[in-house]
N, CA, C and O atoms as CSV, one atom per row, in Angstrom:
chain,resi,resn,atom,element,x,y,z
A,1,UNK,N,N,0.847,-1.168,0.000
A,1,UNK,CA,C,0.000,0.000,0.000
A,1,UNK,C,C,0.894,1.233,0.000
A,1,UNK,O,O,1.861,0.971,0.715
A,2,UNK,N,N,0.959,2.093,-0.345
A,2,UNK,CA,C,1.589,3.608,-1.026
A,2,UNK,C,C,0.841,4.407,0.293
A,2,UNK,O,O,-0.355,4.131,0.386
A,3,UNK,N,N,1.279,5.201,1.158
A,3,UNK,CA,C,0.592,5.873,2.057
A,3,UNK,C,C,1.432,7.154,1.862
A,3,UNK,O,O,2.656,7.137,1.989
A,4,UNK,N,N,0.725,8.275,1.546
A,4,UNK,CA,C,1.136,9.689,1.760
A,4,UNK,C,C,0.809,10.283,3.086
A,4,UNK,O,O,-0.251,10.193,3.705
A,5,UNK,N,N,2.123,11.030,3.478
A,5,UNK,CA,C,2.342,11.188,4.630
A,5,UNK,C,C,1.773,13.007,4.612
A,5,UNK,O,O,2.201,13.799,3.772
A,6,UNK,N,N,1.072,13.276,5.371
A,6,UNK,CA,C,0.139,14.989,5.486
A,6,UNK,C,C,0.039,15.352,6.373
A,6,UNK,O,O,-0.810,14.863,7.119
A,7,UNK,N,N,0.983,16.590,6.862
A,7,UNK,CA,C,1.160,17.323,7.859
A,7,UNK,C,C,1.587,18.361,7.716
A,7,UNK,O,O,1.896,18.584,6.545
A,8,UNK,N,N,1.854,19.578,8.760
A,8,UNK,CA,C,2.259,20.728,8.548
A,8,UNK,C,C,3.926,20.908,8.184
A,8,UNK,O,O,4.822,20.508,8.927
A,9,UNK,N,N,4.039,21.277,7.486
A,9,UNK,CA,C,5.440,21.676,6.930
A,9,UNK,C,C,5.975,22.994,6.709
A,9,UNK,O,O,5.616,23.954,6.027
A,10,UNK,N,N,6.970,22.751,7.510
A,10,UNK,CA,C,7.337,24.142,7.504
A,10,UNK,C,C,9.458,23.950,7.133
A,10,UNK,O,O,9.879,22.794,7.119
A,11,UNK,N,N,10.347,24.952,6.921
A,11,UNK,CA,C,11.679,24.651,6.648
A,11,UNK,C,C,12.710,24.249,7.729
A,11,UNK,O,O,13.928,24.251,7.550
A,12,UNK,N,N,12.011,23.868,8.993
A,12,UNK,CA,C,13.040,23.584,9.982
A,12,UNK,C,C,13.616,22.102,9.505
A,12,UNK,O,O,13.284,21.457,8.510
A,13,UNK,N,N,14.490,21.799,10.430
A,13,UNK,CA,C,15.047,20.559,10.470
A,13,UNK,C,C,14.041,19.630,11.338
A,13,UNK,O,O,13.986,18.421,11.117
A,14,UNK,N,N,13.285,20.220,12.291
A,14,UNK,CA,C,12.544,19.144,12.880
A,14,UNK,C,C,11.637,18.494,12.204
A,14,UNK,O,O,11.390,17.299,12.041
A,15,UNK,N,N,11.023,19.806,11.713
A,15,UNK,CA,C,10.078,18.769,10.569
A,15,UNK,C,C,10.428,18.192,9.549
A,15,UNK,O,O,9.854,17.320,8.898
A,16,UNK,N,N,11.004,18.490,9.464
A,16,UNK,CA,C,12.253,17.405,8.429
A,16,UNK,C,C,12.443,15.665,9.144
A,16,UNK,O,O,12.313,14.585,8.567
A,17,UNK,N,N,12.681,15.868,10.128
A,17,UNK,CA,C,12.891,14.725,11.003
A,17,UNK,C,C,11.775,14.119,11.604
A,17,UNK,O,O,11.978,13.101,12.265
A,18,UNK,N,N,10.464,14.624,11.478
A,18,UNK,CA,C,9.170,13.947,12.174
A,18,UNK,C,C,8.449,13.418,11.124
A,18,UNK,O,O,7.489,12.683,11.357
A,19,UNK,N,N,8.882,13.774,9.668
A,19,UNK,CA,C,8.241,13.713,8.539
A,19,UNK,C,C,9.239,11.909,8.354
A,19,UNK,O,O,8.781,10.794,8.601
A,20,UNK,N,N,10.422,12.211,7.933
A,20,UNK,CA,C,11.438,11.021,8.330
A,20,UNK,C,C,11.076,10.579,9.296
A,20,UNK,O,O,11.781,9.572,9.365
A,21,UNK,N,N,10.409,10.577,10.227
A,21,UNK,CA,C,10.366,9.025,11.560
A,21,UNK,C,C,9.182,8.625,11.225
A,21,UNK,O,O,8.732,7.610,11.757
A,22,UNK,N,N,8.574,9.201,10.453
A,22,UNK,CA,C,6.814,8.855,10.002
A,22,UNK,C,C,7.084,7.711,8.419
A,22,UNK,O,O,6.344,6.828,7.986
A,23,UNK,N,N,7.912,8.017,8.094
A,23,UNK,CA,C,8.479,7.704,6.643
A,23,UNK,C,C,9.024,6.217,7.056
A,23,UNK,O,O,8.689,5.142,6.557
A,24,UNK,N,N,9.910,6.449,8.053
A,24,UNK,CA,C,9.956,4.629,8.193
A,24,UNK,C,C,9.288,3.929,9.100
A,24,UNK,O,O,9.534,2.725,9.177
A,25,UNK,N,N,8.377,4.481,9.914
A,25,UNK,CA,C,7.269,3.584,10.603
A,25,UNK,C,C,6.271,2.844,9.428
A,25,UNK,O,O,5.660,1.780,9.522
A,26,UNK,N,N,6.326,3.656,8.464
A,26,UNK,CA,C,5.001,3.346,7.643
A,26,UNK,C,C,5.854,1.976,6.818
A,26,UNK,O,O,5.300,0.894,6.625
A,27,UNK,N,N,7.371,2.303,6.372
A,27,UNK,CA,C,8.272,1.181,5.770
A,27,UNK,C,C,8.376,-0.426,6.761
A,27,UNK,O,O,8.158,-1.591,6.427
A,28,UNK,N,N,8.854,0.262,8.216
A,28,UNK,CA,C,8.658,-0.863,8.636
A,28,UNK,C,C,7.318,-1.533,8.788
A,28,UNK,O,O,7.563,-2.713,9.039
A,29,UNK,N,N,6.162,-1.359,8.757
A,29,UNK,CA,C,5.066,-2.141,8.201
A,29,UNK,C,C,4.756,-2.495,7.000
A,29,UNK,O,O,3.591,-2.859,6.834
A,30,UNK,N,N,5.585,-2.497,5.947
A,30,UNK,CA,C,5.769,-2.877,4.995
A,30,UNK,C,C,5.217,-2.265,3.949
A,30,UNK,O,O,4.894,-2.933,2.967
A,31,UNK,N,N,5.030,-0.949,3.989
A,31,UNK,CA,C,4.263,-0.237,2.398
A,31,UNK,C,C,5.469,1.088,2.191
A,31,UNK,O,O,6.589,1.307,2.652
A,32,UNK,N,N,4.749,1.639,1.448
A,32,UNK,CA,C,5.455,2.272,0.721
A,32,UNK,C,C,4.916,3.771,0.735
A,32,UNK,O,O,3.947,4.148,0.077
A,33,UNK,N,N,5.832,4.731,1.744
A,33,UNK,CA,C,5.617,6.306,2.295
A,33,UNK,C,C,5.718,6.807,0.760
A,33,UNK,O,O,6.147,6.211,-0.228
A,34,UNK,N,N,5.174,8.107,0.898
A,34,UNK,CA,C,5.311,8.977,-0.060
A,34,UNK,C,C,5.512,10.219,0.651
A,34,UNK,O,O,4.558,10.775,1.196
A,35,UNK,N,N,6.570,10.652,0.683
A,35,UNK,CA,C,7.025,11.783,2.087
A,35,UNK,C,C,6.771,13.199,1.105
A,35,UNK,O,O,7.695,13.422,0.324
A,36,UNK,N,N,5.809,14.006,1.078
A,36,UNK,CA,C,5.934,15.379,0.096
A,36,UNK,C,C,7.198,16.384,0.556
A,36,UNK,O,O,7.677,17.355,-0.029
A,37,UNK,N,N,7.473,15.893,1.571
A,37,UNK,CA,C,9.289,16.990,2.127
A,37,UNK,C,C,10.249,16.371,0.858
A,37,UNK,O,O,11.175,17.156,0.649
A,38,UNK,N,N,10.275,15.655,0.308
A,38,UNK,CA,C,11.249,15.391,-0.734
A,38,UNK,C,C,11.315,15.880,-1.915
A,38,UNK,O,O,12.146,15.516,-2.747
A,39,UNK,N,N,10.433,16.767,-2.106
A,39,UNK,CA,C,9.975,17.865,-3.657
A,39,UNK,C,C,10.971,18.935,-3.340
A,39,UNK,O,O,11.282,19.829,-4.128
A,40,UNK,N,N,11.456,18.783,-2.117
A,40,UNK,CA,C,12.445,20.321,-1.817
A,40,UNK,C,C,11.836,21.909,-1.954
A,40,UNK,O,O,10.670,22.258,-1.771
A,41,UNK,N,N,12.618,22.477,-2.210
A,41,UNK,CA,C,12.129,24.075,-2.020
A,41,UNK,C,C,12.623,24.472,-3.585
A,41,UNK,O,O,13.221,23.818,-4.439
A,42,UNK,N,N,11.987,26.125,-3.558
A,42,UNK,CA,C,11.954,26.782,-4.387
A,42,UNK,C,C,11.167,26.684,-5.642
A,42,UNK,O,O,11.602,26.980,-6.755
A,43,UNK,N,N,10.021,26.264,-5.386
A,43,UNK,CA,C,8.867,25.608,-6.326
A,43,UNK,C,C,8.087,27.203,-5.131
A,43,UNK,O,O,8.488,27.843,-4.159
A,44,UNK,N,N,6.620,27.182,-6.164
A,44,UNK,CA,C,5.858,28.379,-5.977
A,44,UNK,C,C,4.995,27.446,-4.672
A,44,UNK,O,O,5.470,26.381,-4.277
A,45,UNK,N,N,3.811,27.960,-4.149
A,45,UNK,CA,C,2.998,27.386,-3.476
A,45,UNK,C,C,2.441,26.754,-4.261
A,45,UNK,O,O,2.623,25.546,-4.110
A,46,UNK,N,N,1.573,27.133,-5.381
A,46,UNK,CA,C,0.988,26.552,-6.629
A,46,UNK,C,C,1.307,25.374,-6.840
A,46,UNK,O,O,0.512,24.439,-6.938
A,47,UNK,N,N,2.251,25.325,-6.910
A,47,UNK,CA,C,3.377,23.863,-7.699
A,47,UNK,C,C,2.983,23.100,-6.517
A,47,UNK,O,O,2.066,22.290,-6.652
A,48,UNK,N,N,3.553,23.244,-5.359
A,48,UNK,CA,C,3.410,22.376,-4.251
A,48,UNK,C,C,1.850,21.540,-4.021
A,48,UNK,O,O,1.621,20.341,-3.862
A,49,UNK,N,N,1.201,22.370,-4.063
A,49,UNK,CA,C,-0.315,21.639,-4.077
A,49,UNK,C,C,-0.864,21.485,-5.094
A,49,UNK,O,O,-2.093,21.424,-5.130
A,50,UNK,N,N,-0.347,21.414,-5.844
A,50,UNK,CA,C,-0.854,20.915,-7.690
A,50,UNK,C,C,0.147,19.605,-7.694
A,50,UNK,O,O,-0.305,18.720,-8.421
A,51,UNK,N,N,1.418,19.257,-7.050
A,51,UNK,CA,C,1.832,18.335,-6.672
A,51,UNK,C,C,1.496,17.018,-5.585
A,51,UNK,O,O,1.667,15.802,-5.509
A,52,UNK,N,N,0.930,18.096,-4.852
A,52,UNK,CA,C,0.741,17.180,-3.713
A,52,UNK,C,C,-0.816,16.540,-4.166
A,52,UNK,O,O,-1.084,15.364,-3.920
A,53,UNK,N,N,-1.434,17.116,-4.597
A,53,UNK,CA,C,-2.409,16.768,-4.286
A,53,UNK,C,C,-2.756,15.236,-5.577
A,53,UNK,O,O,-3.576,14.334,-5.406
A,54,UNK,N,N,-1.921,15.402,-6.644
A,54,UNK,CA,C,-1.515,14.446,-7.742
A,54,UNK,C,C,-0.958,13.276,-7.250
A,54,UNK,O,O,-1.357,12.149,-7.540
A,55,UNK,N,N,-0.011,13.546,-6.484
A,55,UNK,CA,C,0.441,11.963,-5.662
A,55,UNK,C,C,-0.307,11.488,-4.846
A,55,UNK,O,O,-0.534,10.285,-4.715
A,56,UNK,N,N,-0.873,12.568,-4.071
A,56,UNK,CA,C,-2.662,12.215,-3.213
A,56,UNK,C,C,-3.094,10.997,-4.061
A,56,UNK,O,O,-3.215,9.789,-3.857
A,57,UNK,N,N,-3.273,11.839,-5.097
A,57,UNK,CA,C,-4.330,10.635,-6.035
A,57,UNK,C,C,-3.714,8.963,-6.252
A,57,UNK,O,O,-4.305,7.883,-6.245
A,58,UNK,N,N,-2.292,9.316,-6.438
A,58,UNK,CA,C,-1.729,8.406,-6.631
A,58,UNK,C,C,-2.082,7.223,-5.479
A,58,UNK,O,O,-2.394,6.136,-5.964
A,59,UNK,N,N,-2.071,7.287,-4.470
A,59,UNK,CA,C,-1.877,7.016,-2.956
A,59,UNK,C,C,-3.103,6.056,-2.507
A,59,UNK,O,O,-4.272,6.441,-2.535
A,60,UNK,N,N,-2.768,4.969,-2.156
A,60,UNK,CA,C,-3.762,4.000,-1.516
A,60,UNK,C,C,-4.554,4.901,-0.172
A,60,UNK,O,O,-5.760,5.128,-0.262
A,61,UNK,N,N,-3.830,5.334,0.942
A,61,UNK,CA,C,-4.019,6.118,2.000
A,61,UNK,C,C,-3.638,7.293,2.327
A,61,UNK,O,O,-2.764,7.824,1.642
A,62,UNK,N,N,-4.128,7.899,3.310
A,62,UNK,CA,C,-3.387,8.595,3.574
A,62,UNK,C,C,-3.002,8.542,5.297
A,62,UNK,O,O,-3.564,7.754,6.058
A,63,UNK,N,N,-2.199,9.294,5.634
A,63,UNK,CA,C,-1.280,9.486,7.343
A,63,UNK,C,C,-0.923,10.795,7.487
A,63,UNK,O,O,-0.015,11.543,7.124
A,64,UNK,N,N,-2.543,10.858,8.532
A,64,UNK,CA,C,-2.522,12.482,9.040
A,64,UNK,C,C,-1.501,12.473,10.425
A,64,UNK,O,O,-1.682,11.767,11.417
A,65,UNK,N,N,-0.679,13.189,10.274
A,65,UNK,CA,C,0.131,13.710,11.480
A,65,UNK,C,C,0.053,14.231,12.343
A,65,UNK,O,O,0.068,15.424,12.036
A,66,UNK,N,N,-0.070,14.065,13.817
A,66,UNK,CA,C,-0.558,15.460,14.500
A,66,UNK,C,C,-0.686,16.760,14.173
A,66,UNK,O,O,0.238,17.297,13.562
A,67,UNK,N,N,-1.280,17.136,14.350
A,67,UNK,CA,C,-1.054,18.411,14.335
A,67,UNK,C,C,-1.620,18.933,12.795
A,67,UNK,O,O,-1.735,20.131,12.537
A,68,UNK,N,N,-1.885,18.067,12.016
A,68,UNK,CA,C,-2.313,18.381,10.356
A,68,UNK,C,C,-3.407,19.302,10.031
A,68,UNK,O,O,-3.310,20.129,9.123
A,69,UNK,N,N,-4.655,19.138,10.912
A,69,UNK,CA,C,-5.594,20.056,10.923
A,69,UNK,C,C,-5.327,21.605,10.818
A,69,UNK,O,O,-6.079,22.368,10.212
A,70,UNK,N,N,-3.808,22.113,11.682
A,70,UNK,CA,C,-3.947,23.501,11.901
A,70,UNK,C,C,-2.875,23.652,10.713
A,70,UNK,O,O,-1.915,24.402,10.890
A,71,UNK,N,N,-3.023,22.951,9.504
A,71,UNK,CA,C,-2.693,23.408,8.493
A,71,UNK,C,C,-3.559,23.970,7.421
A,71,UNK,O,O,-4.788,23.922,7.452
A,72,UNK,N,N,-2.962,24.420,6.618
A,72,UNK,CA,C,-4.473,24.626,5.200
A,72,UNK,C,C,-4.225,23.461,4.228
A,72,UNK,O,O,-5.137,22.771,3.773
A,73,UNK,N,N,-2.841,23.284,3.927
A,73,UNK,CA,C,-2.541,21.940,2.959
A,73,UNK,C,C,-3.030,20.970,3.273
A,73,UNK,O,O,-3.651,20.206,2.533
A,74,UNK,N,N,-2.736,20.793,4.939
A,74,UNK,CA,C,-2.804,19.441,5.360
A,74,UNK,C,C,-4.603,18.972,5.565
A,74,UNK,O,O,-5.027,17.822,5.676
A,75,UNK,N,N,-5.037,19.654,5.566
A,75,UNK,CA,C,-6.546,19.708,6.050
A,75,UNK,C,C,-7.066,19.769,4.441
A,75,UNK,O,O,-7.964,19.024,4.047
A,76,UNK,N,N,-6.384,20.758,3.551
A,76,UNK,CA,C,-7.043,19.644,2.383
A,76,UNK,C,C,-6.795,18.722,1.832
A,76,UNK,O,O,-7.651,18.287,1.062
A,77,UNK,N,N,-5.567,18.037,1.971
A,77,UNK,CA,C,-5.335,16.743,1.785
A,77,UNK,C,C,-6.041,15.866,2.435
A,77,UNK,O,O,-6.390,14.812,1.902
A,78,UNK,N,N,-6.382,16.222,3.823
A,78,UNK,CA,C,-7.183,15.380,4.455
A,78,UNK,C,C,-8.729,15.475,4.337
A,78,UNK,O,O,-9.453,14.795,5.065
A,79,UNK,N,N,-9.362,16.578,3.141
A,79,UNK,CA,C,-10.467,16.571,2.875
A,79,UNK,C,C,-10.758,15.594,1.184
A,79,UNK,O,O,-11.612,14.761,0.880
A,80,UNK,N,N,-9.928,16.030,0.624
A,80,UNK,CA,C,-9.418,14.951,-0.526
A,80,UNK,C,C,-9.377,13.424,-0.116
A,80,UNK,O,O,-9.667,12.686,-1.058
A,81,UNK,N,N,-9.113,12.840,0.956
A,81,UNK,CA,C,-8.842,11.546,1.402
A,81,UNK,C,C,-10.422,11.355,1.450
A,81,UNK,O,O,-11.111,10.707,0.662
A,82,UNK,N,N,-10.732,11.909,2.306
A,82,UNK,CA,C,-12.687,11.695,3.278
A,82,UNK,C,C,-13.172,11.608,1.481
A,82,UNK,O,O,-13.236,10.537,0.877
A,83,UNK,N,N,-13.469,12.943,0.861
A,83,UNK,CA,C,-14.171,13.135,-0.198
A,83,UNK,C,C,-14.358,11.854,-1.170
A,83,UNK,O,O,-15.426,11.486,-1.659
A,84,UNK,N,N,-12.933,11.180,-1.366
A,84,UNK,CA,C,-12.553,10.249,-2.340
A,84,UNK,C,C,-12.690,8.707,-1.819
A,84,UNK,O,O,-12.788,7.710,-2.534
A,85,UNK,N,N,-12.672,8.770,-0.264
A,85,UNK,CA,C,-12.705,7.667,0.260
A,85,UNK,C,C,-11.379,6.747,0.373
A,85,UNK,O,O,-11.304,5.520,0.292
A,86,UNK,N,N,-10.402,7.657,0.574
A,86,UNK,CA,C,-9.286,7.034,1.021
A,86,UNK,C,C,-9.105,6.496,2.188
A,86,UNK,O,O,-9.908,7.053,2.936
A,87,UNK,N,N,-8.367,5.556,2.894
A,87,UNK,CA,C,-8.178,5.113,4.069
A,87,UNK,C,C,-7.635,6.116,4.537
A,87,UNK,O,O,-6.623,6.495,3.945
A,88,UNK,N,N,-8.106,6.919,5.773
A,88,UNK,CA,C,-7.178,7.561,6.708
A,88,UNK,C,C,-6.450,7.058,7.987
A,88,UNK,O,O,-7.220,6.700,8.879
A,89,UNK,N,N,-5.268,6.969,8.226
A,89,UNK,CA,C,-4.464,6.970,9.672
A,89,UNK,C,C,-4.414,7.938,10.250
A,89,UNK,O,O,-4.176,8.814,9.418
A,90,UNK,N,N,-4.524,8.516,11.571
A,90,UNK,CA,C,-4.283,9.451,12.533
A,90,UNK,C,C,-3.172,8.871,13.382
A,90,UNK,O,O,-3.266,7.679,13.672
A,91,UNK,N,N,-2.259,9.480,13.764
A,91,UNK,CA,C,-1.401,10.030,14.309
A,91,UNK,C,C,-2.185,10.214,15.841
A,91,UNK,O,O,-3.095,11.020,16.037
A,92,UNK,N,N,-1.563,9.192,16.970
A,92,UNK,CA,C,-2.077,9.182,18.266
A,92,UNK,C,C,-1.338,10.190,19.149
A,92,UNK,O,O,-0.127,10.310,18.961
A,93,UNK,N,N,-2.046,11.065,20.266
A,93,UNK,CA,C,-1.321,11.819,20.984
A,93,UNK,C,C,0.034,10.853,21.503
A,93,UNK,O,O,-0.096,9.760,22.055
A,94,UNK,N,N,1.223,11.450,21.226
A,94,UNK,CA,C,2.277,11.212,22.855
A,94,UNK,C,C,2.958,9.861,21.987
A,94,UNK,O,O,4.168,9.754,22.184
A,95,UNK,N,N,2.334,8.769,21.014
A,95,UNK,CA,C,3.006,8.113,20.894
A,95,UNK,C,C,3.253,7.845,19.240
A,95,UNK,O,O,3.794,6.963,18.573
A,96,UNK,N,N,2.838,8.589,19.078
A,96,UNK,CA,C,3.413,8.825,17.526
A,96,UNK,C,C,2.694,7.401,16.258
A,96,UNK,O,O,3.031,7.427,15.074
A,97,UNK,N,N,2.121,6.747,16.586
A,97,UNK,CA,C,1.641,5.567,16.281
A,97,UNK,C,C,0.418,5.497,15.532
A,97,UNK,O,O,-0.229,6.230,16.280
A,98,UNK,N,N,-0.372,5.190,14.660
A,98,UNK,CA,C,-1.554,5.128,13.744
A,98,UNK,C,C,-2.631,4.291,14.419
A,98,UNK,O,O,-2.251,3.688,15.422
A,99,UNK,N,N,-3.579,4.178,14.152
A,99,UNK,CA,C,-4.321,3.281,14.460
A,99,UNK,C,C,-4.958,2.592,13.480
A,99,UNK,O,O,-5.838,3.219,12.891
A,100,UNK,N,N,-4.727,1.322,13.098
A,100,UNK,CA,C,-5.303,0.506,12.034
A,100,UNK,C,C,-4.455,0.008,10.549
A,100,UNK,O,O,-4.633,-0.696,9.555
A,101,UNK,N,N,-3.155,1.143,11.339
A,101,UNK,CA,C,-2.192,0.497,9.688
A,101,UNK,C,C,-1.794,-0.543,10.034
A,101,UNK,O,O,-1.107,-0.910,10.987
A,102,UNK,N,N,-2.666,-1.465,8.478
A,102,UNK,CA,C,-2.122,-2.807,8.947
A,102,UNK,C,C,-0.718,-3.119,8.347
A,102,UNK,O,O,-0.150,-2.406,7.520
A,103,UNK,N,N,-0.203,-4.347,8.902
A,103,UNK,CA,C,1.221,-4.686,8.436
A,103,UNK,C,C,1.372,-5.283,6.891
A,103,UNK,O,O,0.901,-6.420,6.926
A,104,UNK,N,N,1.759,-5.028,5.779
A,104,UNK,CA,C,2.066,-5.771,4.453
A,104,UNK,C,C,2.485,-7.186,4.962
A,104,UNK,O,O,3.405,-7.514,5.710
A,105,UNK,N,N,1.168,-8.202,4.089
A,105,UNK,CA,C,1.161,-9.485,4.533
A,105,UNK,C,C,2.056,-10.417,3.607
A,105,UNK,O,O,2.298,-11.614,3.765
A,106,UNK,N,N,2.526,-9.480,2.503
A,106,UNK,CA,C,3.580,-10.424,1.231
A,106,UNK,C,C,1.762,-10.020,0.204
A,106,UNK,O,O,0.583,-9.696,0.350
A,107,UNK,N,N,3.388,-10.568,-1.315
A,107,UNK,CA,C,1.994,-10.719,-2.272
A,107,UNK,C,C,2.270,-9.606,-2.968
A,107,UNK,O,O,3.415,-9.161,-3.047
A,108,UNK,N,N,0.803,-8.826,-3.778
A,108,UNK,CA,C,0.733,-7.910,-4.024
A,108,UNK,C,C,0.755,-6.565,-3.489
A,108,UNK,O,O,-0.308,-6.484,-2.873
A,109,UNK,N,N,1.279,-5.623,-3.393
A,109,UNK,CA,C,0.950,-4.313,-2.359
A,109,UNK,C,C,-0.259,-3.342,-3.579
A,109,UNK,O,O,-0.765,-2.276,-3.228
Protein backbone atom coordinates (compact mmCIF):
# COMPACT_ATOMS: atom_id res chain seq x y z
CA UNK A 1 0.00 0.00 0.00
CA UNK A 2 1.59 3.61 -1.03
CA UNK A 3 0.59 5.87 2.06
CA UNK A 4 1.14 9.69 1.76
CA UNK A 5 2.34 11.19 4.63
CA UNK A 6 0.14 14.99 5.49
CA UNK A 7 1.16 17.32 7.86
CA UNK A 8 2.26 20.73 8.55
CA UNK A 9 5.44 21.68 6.93
CA UNK A 10 7.34 24.14 7.50
CA UNK A 11 11.68 24.65 6.65
CA UNK A 12 13.04 23.58 9.98
CA UNK A 13 15.05 20.56 10.47
CA UNK A 14 12.54 19.14 12.88
CA UNK A 15 10.08 18.77 10.57
CA UNK A 16 12.25 17.41 8.43
CA UNK A 17 12.89 14.72 11.00
CA UNK A 18 9.17 13.95 12.17
CA UNK A 19 8.24 13.71 8.54
CA UNK A 20 11.44 11.02 8.33
CA UNK A 21 10.37 9.02 11.56
CA UNK A 22 6.81 8.85 10.00
CA UNK A 23 8.48 7.70 6.64
CA UNK A 24 9.96 4.63 8.19
CA UNK A 25 7.27 3.58 10.60
CA UNK A 26 5.00 3.35 7.64
CA UNK A 27 8.27 1.18 5.77
CA UNK A 28 8.66 -0.86 8.64
CA UNK A 29 5.07 -2.14 8.20
CA UNK A 30 5.77 -2.88 5.00
CA UNK A 31 4.26 -0.24 2.40
CA UNK A 32 5.45 2.27 0.72
CA UNK A 33 5.62 6.31 2.30
CA UNK A 34 5.31 8.98 -0.06
CA UNK A 35 7.02 11.78 2.09
CA UNK A 36 5.93 15.38 0.10
CA UNK A 37 9.29 16.99 2.13
CA UNK A 38 11.25 15.39 -0.73
CA UNK A 39 9.97 17.87 -3.66
CA UNK A 40 12.45 20.32 -1.82
CA UNK A 41 12.13 24.08 -2.02
CA UNK A 42 11.95 26.78 -4.39
CA UNK A 43 8.87 25.61 -6.33
CA UNK A 44 5.86 28.38 -5.98
CA UNK A 45 3.00 27.39 -3.48
CA UNK A 46 0.99 26.55 -6.63
CA UNK A 47 3.38 23.86 -7.70
CA UNK A 48 3.41 22.38 -4.25
CA UNK A 49 -0.32 21.64 -4.08
CA UNK A 50 -0.85 20.92 -7.69
CA UNK A 51 1.83 18.34 -6.67
CA UNK A 52 0.74 17.18 -3.71
CA UNK A 53 -2.41 16.77 -4.29
CA UNK A 54 -1.51 14.45 -7.74
CA UNK A 55 0.44 11.96 -5.66
CA UNK A 56 -2.66 12.21 -3.21
CA UNK A 57 -4.33 10.63 -6.04
CA UNK A 58 -1.73 8.41 -6.63
CA UNK A 59 -1.88 7.02 -2.96
CA UNK A 60 -3.76 4.00 -1.52
CA UNK A 61 -4.02 6.12 2.00
CA UNK A 62 -3.39 8.60 3.57
CA UNK A 63 -1.28 9.49 7.34
CA UNK A 64 -2.52 12.48 9.04
CA UNK A 65 0.13 13.71 11.48
CA UNK A 66 -0.56 15.46 14.50
CA UNK A 67 -1.05 18.41 14.33
CA UNK A 68 -2.31 18.38 10.36
CA UNK A 69 -5.59 20.06 10.92
CA UNK A 70 -3.95 23.50 11.90
CA UNK A 71 -2.69 23.41 8.49
CA UNK A 72 -4.47 24.63 5.20
CA UNK A 73 -2.54 21.94 2.96
CA UNK A 74 -2.80 19.44 5.36
CA UNK A 75 -6.55 19.71 6.05
CA UNK A 76 -7.04 19.64 2.38
CA UNK A 77 -5.34 16.74 1.79
CA UNK A 78 -7.18 15.38 4.46
CA UNK A 79 -10.47 16.57 2.87
CA UNK A 80 -9.42 14.95 -0.53
CA UNK A 81 -8.84 11.55 1.40
CA UNK A 82 -12.69 11.70 3.28
CA UNK A 83 -14.17 13.13 -0.20
CA UNK A 84 -12.55 10.25 -2.34
CA UNK A 85 -12.70 7.67 0.26
CA UNK A 86 -9.29 7.03 1.02
CA UNK A 87 -8.18 5.11 4.07
CA UNK A 88 -7.18 7.56 6.71
CA UNK A 89 -4.46 6.97 9.67
CA UNK A 90 -4.28 9.45 12.53
CA UNK A 91 -1.40 10.03 14.31
CA UNK A 92 -2.08 9.18 18.27
CA UNK A 93 -1.32 11.82 20.98
CA UNK A 94 2.28 11.21 22.85
CA UNK A 95 3.01 8.11 20.89
CA UNK A 96 3.41 8.82 17.53
CA UNK A 97 1.64 5.57 16.28
CA UNK A 98 -1.55 5.13 13.74
CA UNK A 99 -4.32 3.28 14.46
CA UNK A 100 -5.30 0.51 12.03
CA UNK A 101 -2.19 0.50 9.69
CA UNK A 102 -2.12 -2.81 8.95
CA UNK A 103 1.22 -4.69 8.44
CA UNK A 104 2.07 -5.77 4.45
CA UNK A 105 1.16 -9.49 4.53
CA UNK A 106 3.58 -10.42 1.23
CA UNK A 107 1.99 -10.72 -2.27
CA UNK A 108 0.73 -7.91 -4.02
CA UNK A 109 0.95 -4.31 -2.36
Amino acid sequence: MQIYIAGRIDKTEECKDRFAAVEVKILEAGHTPYNPITLGTGYSRKFHLDHALKKLAECDAVYLMEGSYDDAVARLEADYAELTGLPMFHETTGGGYWAGLPRFQGGEE
